[in-house]
C-alpha positions in Angstrom: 0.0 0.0 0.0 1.3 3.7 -1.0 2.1 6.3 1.3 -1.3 8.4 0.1 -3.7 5.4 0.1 -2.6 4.9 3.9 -3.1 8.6 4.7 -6.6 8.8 2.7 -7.4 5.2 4.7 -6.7 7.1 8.1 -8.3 10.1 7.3 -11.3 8.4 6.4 -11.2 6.1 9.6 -10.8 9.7 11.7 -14.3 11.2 10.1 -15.8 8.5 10.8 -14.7 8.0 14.3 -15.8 12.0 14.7 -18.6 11.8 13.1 -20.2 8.7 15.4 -20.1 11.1 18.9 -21.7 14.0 17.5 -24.7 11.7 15.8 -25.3 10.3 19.6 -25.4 13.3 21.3 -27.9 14.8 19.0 -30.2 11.9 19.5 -30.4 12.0 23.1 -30.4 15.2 24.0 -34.1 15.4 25.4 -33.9 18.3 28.3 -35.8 17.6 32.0 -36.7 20.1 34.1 -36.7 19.9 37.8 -39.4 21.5 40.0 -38.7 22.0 43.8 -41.9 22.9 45.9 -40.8 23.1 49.7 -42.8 23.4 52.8 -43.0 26.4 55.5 -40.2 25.7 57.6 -39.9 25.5 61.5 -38.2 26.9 64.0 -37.0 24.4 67.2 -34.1 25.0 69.3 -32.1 27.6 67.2 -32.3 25.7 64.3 -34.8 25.5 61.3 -35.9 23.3 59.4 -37.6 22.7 56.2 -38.5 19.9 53.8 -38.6 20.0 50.1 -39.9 17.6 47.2 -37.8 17.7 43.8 -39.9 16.7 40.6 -38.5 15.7 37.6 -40.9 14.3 35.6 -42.8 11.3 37.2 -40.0 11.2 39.5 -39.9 12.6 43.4 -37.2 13.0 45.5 -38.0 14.3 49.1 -34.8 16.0 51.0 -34.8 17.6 54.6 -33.0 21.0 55.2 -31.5 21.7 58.9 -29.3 25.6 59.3 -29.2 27.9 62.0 -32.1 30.0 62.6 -30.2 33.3 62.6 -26.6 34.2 62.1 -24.5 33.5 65.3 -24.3 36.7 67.7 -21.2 38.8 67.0 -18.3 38.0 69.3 -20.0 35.3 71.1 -18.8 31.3 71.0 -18.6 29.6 68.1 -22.3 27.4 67.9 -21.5 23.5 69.4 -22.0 20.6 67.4 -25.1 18.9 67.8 -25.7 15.4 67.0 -29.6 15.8 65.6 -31.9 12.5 65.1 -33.6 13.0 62.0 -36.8 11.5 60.2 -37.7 11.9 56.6 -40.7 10.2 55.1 -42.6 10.5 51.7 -45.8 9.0 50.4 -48.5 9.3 47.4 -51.0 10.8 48.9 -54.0 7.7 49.3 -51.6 5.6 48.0 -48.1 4.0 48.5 -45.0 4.9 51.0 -42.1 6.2 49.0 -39.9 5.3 51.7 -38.5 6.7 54.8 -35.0 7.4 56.7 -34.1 7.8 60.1 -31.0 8.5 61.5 -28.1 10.6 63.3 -26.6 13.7 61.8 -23.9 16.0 62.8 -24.9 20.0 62.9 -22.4 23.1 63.8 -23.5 26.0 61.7 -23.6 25.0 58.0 -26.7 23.8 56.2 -27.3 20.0 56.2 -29.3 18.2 53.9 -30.9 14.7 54.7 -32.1 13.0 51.2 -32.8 9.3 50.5 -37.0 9.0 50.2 -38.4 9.1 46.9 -39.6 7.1 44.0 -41.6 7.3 40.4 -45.5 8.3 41.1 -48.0 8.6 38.7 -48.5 12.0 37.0 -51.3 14.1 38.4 -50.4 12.6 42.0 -49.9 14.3 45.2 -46.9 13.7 47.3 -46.3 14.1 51.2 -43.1 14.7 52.8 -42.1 15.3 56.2 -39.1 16.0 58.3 -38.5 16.2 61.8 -35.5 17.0 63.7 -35.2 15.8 67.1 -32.4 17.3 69.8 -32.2 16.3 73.7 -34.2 17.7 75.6 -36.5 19.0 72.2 -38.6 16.3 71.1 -39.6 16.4 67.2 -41.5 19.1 65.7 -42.4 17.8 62.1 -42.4 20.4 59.4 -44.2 18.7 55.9 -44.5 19.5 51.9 -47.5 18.7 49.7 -47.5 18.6 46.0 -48.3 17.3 42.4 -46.6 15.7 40.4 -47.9 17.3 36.7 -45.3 15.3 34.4 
């Protein structure tokens, strides 16, 4: 094989190569967009609280929200860490559990997010969420979220 039948036989093979990528990502590019309805939030102990349900689709995905209820006071201690026991629950409304969490989580002064409850629901459903934060001596003071899934 000549020197110019091997280039125009690698040149070729490039194109094609190039060519494959560019074809694939035109054919999937379908766009989703994500809808976040949240709940009042609640005030317990210095902190609050919130919970929110992300829609995407036919999909829900419930997440808690724990910060500080104001900034810290100017010159005062730094706030303590706080070990928080948490709940998060979701559910169709009339319908089936989406799941639910419990567990420990770690709190100083940045915001902390507690996800893991969610699921695909039918479109033109309604979704519950709640979220409750629990510290010693505070006992839980749910805060919840209701809303529809459109698709």
């Amino acid at each position: 094989m000549n020197r110019i039948a091997l280039l125009a036989a690698g040149v070729a093979g490039a194109a094609t190569l190039l060519a494959v990528p560019a074809q694939a990502g035109a054919a999937t590019s379908t766009t989703t967009t994500t809808t976040t309805t949240c709940g009042a939030s609640g005030l317990q102990a210095g902190l609050m609280t919130k919970v929110c349900a992300e829609i995407t689709g036919d999909s829900v995905q419930f997440y808690g929200q724990v910060s500080l209820a104001g900034p810290p006071s100017p010159g005062g201690p730094a706030p303590e860490t706080k070990e928080l026991l948490t709940g998060l629950s979701g559910q169709v409304v009339g319908g089936a559990s989406l799941g639910s969490s419990s567990g420990r989580t770690l709190f100083t002064a940045s915001t902390v997010q507690v996800r893991g409850v969610g699921g695909t629901v039918p479109c033109g459903s309604t979704v519950h969420g709640s979220f409750s934060v629990a510290y010693y001596p505070w006992n839980p003071a749910p805060v919840t979220v209701d809303a529809v899934v459109a698709c």
